[in-house]
C-alpha positions in Angstrom: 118.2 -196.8 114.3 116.8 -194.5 111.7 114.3 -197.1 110.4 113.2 -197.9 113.8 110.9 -194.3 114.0 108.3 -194.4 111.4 107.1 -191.8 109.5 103.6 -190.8 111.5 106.5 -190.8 114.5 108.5 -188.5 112.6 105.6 -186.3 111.7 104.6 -186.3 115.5 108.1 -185.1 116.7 108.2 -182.0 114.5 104.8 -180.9 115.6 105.5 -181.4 119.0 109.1 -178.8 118.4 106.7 -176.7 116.6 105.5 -174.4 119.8 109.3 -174.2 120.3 110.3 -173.2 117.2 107.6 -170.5 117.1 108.5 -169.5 120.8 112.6 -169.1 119.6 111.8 -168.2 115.8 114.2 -164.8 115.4 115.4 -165.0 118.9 119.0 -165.0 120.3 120.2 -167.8 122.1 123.7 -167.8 123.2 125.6 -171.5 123.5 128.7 -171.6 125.7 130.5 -174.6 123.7 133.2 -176.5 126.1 134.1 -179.6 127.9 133.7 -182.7 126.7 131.8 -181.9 124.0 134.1 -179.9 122.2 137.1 -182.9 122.3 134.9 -185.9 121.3 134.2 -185.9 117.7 130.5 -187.6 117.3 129.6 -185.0 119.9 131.3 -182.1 118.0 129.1 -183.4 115.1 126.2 -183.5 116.7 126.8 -179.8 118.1 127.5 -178.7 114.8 124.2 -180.1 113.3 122.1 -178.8 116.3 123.6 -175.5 115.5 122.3 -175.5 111.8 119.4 -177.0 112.1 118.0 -174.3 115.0 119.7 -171.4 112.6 117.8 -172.6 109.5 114.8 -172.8 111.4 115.5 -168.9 112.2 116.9 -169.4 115.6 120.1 -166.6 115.9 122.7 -168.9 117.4 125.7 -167.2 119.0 128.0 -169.5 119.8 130.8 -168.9 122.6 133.9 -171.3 123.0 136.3 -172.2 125.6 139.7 -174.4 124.2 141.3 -175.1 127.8 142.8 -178.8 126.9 144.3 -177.2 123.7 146.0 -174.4 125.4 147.5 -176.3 128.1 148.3 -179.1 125.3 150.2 -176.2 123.5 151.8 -174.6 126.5 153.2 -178.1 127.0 154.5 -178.0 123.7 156.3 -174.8 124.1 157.4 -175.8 127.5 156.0 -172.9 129.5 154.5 -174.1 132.8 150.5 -173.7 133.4 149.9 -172.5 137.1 146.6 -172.0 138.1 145.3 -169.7 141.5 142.2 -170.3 142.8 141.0 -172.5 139.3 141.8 -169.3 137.7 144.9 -169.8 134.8 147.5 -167.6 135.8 148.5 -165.8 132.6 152.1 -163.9 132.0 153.0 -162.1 128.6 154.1 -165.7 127.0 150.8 -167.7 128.3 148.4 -164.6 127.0 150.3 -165.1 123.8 149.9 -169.0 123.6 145.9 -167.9 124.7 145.3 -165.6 121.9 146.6 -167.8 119.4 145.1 -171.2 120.2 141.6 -169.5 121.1 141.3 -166.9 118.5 143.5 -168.7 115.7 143.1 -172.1 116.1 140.4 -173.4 118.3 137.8 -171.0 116.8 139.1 -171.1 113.3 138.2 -175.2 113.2 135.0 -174.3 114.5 133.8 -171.8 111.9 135.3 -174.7 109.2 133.4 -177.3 110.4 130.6 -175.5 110.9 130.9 -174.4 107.1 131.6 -178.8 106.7 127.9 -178.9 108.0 126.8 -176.5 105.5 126.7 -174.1 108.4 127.3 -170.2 107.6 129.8 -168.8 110.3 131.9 -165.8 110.8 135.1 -166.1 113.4 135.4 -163.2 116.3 137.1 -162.9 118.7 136.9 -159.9 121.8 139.7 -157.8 120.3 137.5 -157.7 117.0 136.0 -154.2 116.9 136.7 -153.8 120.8 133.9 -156.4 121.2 134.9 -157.4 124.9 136.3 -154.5 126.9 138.1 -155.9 129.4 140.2 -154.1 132.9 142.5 -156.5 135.1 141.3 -159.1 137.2 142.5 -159.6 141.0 142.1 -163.2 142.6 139.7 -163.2 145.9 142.2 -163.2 148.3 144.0 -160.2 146.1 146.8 -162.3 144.2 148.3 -160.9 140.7 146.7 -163.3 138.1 148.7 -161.6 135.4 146.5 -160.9 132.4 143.2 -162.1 133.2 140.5 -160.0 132.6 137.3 -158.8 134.0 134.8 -157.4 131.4 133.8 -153.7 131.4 132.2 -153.5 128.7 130.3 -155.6 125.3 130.4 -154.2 122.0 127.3 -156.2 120.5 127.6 -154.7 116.6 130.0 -156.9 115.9 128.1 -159.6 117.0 124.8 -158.9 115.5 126.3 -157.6 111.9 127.6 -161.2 111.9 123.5 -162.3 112.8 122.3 -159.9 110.1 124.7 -161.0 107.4 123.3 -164.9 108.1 126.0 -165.9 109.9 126.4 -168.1 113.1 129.2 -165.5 115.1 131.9 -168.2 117.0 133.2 -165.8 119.7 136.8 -166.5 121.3 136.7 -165.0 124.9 139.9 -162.8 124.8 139.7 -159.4 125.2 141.2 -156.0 125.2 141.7 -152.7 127.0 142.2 -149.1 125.7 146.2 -149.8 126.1 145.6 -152.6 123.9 146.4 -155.3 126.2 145.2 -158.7 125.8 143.5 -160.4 128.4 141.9 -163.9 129.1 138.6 -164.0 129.9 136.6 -166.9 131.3 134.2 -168.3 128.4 131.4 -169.1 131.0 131.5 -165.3 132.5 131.6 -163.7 128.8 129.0 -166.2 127.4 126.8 -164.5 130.3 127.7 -161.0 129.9 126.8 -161.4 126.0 123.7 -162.8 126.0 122.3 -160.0 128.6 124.2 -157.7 126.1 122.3 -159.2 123.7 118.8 -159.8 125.1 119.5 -163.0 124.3 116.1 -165.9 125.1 118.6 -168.0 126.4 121.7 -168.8 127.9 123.1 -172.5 127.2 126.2 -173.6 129.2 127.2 -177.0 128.1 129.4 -179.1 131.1 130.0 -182.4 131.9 127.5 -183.2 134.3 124.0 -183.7 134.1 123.0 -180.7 135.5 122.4 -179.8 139.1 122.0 -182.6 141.4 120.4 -182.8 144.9 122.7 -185.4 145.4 126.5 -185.2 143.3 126.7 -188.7 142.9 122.8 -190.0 141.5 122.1 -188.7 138.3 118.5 -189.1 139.2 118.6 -186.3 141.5 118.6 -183.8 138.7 117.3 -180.6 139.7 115.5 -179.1 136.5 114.6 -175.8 137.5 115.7 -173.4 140.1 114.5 -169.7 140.7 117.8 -167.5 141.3 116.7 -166.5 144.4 116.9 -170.0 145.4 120.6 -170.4 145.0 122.0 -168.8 148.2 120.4 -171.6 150.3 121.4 -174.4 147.9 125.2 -173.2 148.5 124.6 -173.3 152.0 122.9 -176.8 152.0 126.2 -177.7 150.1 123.9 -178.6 146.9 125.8 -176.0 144.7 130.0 -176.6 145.5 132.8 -176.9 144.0 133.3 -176.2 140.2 129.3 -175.8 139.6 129.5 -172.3 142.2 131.2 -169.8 139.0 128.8 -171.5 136.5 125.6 -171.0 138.5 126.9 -167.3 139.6 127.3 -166.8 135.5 123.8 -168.0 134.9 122.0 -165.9 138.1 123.6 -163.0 136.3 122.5 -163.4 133.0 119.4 -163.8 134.3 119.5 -160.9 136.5 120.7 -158.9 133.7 117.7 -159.8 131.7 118.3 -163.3 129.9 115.1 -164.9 129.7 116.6 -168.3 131.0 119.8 -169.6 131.6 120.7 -173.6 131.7 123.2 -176.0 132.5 123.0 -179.2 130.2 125.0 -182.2 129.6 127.4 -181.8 126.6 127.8 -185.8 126.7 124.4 -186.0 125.9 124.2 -186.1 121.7 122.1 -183.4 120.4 121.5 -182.3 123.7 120.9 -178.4 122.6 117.9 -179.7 120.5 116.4 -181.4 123.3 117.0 -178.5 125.6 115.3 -175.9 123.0 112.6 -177.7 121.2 110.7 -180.1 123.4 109.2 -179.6 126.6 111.1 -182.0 128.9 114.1 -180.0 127.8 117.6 -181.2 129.7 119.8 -180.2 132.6 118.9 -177.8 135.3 117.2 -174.4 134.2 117.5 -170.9 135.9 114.4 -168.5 136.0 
């Protein structure tokens, strides 16, 4: 593949991310890392180069993970029995455990290694780390217990951006804590959001696995590549946003409300698909102004 782009082409492609690179250059843009793209290795790979290649080019990357399939892999393991309300993981004393140790010890402790494997620079945090996420107790809709699932009061952004000034690429697990020291689980979607309005961030990136938003669910053609946030109550009631994509659009409307430049949903299947989004025009997925 490699010798099939010659060099003017080359040339042409780095010009043409150049507007992009200025437009991002010292700028925080906050990746929410999950799905498919985090269990497939060549993807993982190419998520990991993306990542280094925008941070050398003096992006500020702040990347935000999920770990579902592991934590249910390891609740299997230890025989305790997921249970889920409303797509929400119910979460007792022994599943919180499980959470806090999968997320903040395992999951994001490969992460920061392999970014360090592609000569990345990253530091490991999770929300308990200098009371980064503040979190109080979340109720279900229709007011069932959900045990310790949180709802976030409050971001502490120092840790976070002592990790950007220091060089480093901060990998954020989304548990956090309250002042009675409980833990709680937090949706990675909801805290990627909150962060990047915490942290003025440029833009929001949730990576899924879907093409973005589609007119219609089942042609990939339908892509919808921007939508203004005032737009989105009449694409639920048209039926255009349902399902699973509702609490990622509502986390991207509220970034954006809350000041993010621009919030996206791309396709994590896609290799490299962060570069594409960021540094060419076309970018990918479906964009929220």
């Amino acid at each position: 593949m490699e010798n099939m782009i010659s060099n003017s082409d080359k040339s042409q492609i780095l010009i043409d991310a150049l507007p992009y690179i200025q437009k991002y250059n010292n700028k925080i843009v906050v990746v929410k890392y999950g799905g498919n793209a985090m269990t497939n290795d060549e993807l993982k790979d190419a998520v990991m180069n993306d990542i280094v290649l925008l941070s050398l080019v003096g992006i500020k990357v702040v990347l935000v993970h999920g770990g579902g399939p592991e934590i249910n892999a390891m609740l299997k393991k230890l025989n305790i029995e997921s249970k889920f309300i409303g797509g929400l993981r119910y979460t007792d004393e022994q599943t919180i455990d499980v959470v806090k140790m999968v997320l903040a010890g395992k999951v994001n402790k490969e992460l920061v290694q392999l970014l360090a494997q592609h000569k990345g620079s990253a530091v490991g945090l999770c929300g308990i780390d200098g009371e980064m996420l503040m979190a109080e107790k979340k109720v279900s809709e229709d007011g069932q217990d959900l045990g310790y699932v949180g709802e976030i009061t409050k971001v502490n952004t120092k840790p976070i951006l002592d990790a950007i000034a220091n060089g480093n690429v901060p990998v954020i697990a989304t548990v956090a804590t309250d002042s009675e020291g409980n833990t709680y689980n937090i949706n990675a979607d909801t805290a990627a959001a909150r962060i990047a309005a915490e942290l003025g961030a440029e833009n929001l990136i949730l990576m899924t696995d879907i093409a973005g938003l589609l007119r219609d669910k089942d042609d990939p053609s339908t892509l919808i590549p921007k939508v203004n946030v005032s737009e989105v109550p009449f694409l639920k009631m048209q039926g255009i946003i349902s399902g699973g994509m509702i609490p990622k659009i509502e986390c991207c409307v509220e970034a954006v409300r809350r000041g993010v430049k621009g919030a996206v949903i791309i396709d994590g299947r896609v290799p490299h698909s962060i570069l594409i989004e960021i540094l060419s025009n076309e970018g990918i997925g479906t964009q929220f102004v």
